[in-house]
C-alpha positions in Angstrom: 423.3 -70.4 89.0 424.6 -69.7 85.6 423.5 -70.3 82.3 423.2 -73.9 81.7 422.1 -76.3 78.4 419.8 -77.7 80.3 417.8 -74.2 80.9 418.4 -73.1 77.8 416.8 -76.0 76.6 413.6 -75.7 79.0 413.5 -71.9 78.8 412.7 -72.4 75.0 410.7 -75.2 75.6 408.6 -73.1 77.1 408.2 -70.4 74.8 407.7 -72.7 72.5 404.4 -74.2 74.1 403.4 -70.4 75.0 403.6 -69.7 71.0 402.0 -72.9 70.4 398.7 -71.8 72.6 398.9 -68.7 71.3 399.0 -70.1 68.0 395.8 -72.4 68.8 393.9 -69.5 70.5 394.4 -67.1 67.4 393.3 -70.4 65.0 390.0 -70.7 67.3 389.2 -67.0 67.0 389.5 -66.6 63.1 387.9 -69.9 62.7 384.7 -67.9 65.1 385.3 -64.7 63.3 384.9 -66.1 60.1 382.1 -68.3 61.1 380.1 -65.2 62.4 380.8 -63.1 59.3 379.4 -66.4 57.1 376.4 -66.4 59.6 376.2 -62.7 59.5 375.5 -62.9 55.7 373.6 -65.8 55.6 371.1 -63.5 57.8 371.6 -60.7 55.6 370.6 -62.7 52.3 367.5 -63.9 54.2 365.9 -60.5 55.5 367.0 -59.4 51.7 364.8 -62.3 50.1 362.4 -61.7 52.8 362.1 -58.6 51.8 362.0 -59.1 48.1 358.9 -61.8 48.7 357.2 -58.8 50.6 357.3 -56.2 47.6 356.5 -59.0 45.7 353.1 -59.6 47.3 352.3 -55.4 47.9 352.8 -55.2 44.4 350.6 -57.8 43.3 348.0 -56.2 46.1 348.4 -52.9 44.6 348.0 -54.6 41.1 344.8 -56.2 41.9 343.5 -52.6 43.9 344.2 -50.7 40.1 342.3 -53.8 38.3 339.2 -52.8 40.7 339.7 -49.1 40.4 339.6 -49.0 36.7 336.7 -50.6 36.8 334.9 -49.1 39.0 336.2 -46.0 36.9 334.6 -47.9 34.0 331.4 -48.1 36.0 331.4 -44.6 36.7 331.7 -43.7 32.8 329.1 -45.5 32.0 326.7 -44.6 34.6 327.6 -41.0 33.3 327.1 -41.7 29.7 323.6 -42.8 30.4 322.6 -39.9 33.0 323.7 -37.7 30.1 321.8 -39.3 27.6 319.0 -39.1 29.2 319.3 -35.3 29.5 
């Protein structure tokens, strides 16, 4: 029951398929852990430009709101310019 070639041989055999798994198991994991972290900031860039297209559209809103405030600012102005005229 001594050490023997033969289970030297199988005993590192062995090992050598446990590192091996090992090996494929840690491969499978960064492969996930990088795709997650590409996926992660593919989301990220798509709320950002989501987000961008949203300011985008309140500002044109808020653009368009000042257009038809002056105006009616103008409207105001004038109506006052002839009220005092009259007086």
């Amino acid at each position: 029951m001594g050490l023997t070639k033969e289970k030297l041989l199988l005993t590192v055999q062995h090992y050598k398929n446990i590192l091996n798994k090992e090996k494929e198991q840690f491969a499978v994991a960064l492969k996930n852990q990088i795709s997650n972290n590409i996926d992660a900031k593919t989301l990220d860039i798509k709320r950002l430009q989501d987000k961008i297209e949203e300011n985008q559209r309140e500002i044109e809103q808020l653009h368009k709101e000042q257009v038809i405030i002056g105006q009616e600012i103008e409207n105001i102005k004038q109506s006052l310019d002839v009220s005092q005229s009259k007086n």
